[in-house]
C-alpha positions as CSV (number, residue, x, y, z in Angstrom):
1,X,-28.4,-10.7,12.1
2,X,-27.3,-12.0,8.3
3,X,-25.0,-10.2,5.8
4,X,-27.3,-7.8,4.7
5,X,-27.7,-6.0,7.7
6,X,-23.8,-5.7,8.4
7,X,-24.1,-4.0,4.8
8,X,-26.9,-2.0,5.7
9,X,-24.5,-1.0,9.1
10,X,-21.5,0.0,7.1
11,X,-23.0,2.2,4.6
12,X,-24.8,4.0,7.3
13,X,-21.4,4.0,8.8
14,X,-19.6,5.5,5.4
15,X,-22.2,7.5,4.4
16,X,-23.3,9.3,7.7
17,X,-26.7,9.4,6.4
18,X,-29.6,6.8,6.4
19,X,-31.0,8.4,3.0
20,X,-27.7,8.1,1.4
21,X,-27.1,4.4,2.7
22,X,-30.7,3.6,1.6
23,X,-29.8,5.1,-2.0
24,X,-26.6,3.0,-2.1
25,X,-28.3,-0.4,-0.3
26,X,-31.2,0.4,-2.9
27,X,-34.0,0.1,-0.7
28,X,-36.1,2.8,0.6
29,X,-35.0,4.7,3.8
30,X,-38.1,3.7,6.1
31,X,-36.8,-0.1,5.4
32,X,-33.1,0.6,6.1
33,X,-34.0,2.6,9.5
34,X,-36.4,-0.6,10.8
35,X,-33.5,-3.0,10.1
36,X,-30.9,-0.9,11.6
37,X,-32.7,-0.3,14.5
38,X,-33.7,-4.1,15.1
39,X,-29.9,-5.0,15.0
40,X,-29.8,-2.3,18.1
41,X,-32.7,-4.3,19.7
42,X,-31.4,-7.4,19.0
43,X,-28.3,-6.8,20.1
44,X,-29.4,-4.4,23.2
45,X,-26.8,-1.3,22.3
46,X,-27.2,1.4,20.3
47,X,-25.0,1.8,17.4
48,X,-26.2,4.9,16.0
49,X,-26.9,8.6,17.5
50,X,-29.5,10.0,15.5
51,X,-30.1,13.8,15.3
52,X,-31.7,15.9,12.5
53,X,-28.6,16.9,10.9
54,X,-26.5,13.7,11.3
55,X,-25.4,10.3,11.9
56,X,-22.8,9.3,14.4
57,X,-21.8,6.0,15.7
58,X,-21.5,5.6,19.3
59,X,-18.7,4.3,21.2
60,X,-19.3,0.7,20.9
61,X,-20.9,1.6,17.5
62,X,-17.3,1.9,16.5
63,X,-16.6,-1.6,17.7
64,X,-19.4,-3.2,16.2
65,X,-18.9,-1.0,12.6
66,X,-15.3,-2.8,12.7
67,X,-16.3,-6.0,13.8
68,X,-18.8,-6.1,10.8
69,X,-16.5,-4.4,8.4
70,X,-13.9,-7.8,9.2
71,X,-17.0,-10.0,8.8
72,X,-17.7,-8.4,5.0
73,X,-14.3,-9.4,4.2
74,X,-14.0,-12.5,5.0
75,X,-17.1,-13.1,3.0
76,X,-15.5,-12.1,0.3
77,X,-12.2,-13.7,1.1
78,X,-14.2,-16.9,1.2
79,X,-16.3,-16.3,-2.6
80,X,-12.8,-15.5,-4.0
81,X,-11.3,-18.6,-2.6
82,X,-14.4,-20.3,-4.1
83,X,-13.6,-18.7,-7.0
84,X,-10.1,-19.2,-7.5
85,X,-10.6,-23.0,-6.9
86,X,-12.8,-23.3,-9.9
87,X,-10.0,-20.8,-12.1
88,X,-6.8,-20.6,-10.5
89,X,-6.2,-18.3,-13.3
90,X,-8.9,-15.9,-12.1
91,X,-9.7,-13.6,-9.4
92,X,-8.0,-11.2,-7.2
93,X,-4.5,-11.1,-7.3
94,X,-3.4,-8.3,-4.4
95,X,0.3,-7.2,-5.4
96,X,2.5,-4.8,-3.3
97,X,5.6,-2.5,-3.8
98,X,7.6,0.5,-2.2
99,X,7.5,3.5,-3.9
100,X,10.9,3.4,-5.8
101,X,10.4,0.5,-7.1
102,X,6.3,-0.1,-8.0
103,X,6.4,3.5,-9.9
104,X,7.8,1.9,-12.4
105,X,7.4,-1.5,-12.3
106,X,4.0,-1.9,-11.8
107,X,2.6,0.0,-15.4
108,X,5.0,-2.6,-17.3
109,X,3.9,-5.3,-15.4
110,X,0.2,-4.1,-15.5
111,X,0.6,-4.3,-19.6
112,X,2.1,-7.7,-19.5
113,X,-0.1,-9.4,-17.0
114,X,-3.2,-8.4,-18.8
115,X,-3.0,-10.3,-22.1
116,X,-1.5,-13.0,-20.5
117,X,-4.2,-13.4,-17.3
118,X,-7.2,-11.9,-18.7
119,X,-9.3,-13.6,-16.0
120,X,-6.8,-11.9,-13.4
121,X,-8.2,-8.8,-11.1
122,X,-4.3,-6.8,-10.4
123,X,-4.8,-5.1,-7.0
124,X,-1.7,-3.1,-6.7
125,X,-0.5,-1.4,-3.7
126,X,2.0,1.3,-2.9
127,X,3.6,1.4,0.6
128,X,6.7,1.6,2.6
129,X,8.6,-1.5,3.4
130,X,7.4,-2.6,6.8
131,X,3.4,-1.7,5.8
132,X,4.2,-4.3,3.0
133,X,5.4,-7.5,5.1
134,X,3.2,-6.5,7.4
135,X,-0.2,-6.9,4.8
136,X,1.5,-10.1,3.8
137,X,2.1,-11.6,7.1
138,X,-1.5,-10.6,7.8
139,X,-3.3,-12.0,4.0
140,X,-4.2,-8.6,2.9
141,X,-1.7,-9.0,0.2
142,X,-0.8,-12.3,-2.0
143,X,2.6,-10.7,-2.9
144,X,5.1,-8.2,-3.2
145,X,8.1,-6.7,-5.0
146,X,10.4,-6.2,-1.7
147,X,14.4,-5.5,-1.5
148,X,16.6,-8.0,-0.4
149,X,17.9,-9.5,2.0
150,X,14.7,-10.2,4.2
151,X,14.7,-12.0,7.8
152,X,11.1,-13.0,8.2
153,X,10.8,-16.7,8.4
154,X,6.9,-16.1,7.5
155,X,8.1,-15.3,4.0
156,X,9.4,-17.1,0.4
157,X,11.4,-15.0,-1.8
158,X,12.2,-15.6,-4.8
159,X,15.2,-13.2,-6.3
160,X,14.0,-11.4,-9.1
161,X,16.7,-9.0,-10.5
162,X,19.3,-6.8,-9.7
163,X,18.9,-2.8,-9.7
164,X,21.9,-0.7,-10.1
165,X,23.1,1.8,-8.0
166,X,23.9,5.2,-9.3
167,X,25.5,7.9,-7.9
168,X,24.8,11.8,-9.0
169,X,27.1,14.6,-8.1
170,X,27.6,17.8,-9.1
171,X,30.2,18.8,-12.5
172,X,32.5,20.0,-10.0
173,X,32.6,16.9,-7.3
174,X,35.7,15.2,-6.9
175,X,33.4,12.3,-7.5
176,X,32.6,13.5,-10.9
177,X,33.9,11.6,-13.9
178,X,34.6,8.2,-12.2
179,X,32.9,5.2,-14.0
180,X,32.8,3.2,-10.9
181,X,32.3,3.9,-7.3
182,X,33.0,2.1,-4.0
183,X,31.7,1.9,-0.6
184,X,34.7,3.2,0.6
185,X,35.0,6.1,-1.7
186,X,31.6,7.6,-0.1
187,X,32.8,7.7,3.6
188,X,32.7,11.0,4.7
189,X,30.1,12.4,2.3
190,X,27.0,13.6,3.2
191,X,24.3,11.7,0.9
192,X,20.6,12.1,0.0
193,X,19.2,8.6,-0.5
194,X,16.1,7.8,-2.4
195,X,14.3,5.3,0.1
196,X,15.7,3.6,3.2
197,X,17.1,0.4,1.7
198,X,19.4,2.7,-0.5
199,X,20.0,4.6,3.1
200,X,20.6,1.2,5.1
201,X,23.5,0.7,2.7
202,X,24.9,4.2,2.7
203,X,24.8,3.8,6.2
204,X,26.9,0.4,6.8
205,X,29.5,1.9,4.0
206,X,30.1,4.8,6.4
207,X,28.9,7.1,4.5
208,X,27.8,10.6,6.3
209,X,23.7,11.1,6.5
210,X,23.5,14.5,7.0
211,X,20.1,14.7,5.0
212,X,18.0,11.7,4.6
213,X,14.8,12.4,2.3
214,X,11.6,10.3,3.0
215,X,9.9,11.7,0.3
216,X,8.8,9.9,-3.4
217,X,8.6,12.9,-6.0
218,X,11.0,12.4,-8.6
219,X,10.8,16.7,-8.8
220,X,11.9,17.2,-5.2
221,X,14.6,14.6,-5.0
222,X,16.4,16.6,-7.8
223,X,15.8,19.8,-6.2
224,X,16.8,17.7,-2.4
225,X,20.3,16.5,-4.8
226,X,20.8,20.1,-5.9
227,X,21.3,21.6,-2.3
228,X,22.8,18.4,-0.8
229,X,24.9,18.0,-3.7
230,X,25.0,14.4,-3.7
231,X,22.6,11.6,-4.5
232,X,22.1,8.0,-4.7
233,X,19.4,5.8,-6.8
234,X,18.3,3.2,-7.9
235,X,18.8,2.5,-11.4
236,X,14.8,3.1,-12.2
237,X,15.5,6.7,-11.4
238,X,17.6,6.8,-14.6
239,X,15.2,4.7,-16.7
240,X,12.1,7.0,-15.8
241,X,14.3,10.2,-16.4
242,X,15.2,9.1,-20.0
């Protein structure tokens, strides 16, 4: 067993089809076939059922699929260490935000990081909080743009700004026309909130969370704010607005 077979595995495994992995291994299909089916030899299970119309992997096929998929990784976690020893200003560089905040963050920082890292391959990566500092914790990610304050000792933070918080309310609210808001000024009100670490804090000013929105189109918050009548952001919301 070597690297090119686990390659040879996984694109049969993507791919469904021993002509199409053949096409993408670039090798004929005959050749791909014989080395698939010595890895079953060699390792005494079959990985693949084989019919005339598909490919499927078996049970343990599933295993072994993953097992190789981890291997392929690591090889390449282990060239771009290589790598970045020789150029610590080059390689892959895997960054992560949630979606209120890397919608616009990550196009200016995209622009900026370009001219100045040329050598630098951005990965970026959009997901919820807890998917973040989870990819972190396990390597998939070097870093990411996270709210504060965070409890996992795993984890060095570094405070990077302060977003605003702004309220929208209807012309008629009794909210409307203040230039400043306080905590205590939203208990009672039923909010919609535009991610869960806006929520958290609506939640521990008492605020009422009769609606709470999980969803990050800028469209169907304003149509969510329009029935609830109500609505907190982050500054960004404003920025991407104007």
């Amino acid at each position: 067993m070597n690297l090119r077979d686990l390659h040879y595995l996984t694109a049969v495994a993507d791919l469904r089809s021993f002509v199409k992995a053949a096409e993408r291994c670039h090798i004929s299909q005959p050749t791909l076939s014989m080395q698939i089916r010595k890895l079953e030899e060699s390792l005494g299970v079959q990985i693949f059922e084989r019919t005339n119309k598909k490919v499927l992997p078996t049970e343990v096929g599933e295993q072994i699929i993953a097992a190789a998929r981890r291997a392929l990784q690591e090889t390449d976690r282990i060239k771009e260490l290589a790598a970045t020893a020789q150029d610590p200003l080059a390689g892959n560089l895997r960054l992560g935000g949630f979606p209120t905040l890397s919608s616009y963050i990550f196009p200016q920082l995209a622009a900026l990081l370009k001219p100045a890292l040329p050598r630098i391959r951005l990965i970026l990566v959009e997901e919820k909080t807890e998917a973040l500092i989870s990819q972190l914790q396990s390597g998939a990610l070097d870093a990411a743009l996270l709210a504060l304050p965070l409890n996992e000792d795993f984890l060095e933070t570094v405070e990077l700004f302060e977003d605003e918080f702004l309220l929208a309310v209807s012309d008629d609210h009794p909210l409307a026309g203040r230039g400043v808001i306080a905590e205590q000024d939203l208990r009672g009100q039923h909010l919609l909130f535009s991610c869960s670490y806006v929520f958290n804090i609506g939640v521990e000013s008492g605020a009422g969370t009769g609606l709470d929105i999980d969803n990050n189109s800028y469209i169907f918050h304003i149509f969510a704010a329009c029935v609830s009548g109500i609505y907190i952001a982050a500054e960004n919301y404003k920025l991407s607005a104007a």
